[in-house]
C-alpha positions as CSV (number, residue, x, y, z in Angstrom):
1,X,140.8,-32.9,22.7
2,X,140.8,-30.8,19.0
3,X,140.2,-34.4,17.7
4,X,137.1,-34.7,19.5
5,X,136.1,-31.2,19.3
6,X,136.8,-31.4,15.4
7,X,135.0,-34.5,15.1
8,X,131.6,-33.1,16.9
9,X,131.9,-29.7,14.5
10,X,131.7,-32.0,11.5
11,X,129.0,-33.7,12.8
12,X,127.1,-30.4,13.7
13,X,127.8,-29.6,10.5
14,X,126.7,-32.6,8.5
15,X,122.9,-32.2,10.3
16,X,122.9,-28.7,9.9
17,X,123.2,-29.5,5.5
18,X,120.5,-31.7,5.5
19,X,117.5,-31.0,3.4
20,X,115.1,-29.8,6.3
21,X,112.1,-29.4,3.9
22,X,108.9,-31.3,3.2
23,X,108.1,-34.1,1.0
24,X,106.2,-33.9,-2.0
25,X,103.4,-36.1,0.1
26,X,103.7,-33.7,3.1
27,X,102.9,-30.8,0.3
28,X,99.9,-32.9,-0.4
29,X,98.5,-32.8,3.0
30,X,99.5,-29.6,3.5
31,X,98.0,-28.4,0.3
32,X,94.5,-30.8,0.9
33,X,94.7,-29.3,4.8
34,X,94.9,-25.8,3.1
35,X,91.8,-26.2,0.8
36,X,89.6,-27.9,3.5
37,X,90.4,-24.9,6.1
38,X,89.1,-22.5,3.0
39,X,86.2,-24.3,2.3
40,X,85.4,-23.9,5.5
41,X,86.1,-20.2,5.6
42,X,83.8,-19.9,2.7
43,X,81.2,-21.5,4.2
44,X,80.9,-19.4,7.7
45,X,81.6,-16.2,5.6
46,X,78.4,-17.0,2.7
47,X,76.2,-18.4,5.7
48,X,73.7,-15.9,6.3
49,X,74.0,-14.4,9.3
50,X,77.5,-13.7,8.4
51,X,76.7,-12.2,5.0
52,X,73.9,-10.2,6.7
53,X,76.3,-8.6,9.0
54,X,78.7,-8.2,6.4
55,X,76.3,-6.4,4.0
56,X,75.3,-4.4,6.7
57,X,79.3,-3.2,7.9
58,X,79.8,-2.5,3.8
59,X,76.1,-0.6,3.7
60,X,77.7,1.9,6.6
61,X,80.9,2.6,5.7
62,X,79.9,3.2,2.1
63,X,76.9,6.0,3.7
64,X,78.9,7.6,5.8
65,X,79.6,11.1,5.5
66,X,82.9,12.4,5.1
């Protein structure tokens, strides 16, 4: 029974060590994934009813009275 049980914690513990990060390709796509979701960001934020509403918010809080 310790056999066993000794066998199984080694195993546990061999896929517990194993390099669990990403691959220099998977950084690629995460990294390409990453750019394209900013891009976009960009995009919707310099559109112009976005700006327009933006402008306006940063118009108010820099009039208001304090």
């Amino acid at each position: 029974m310790r056999e066993k049980a000794g066998r199984t914690w080694a195993l546990l513990r061999g896929r517990c060590r194993r390099d669990a990060g990403m691959v220099t390709s998977e950084y690629a796509m995460g990294i390409i994934a990453a750019v394209g979701f900013a891009l976009l960001l960009y995009e919707v934020v310099t559109s112009g009813q976005v700006k327009a509403e933006l402008q306006g918010i940063v118009k108010r809080a820099l009039s208001a009275r304090m």
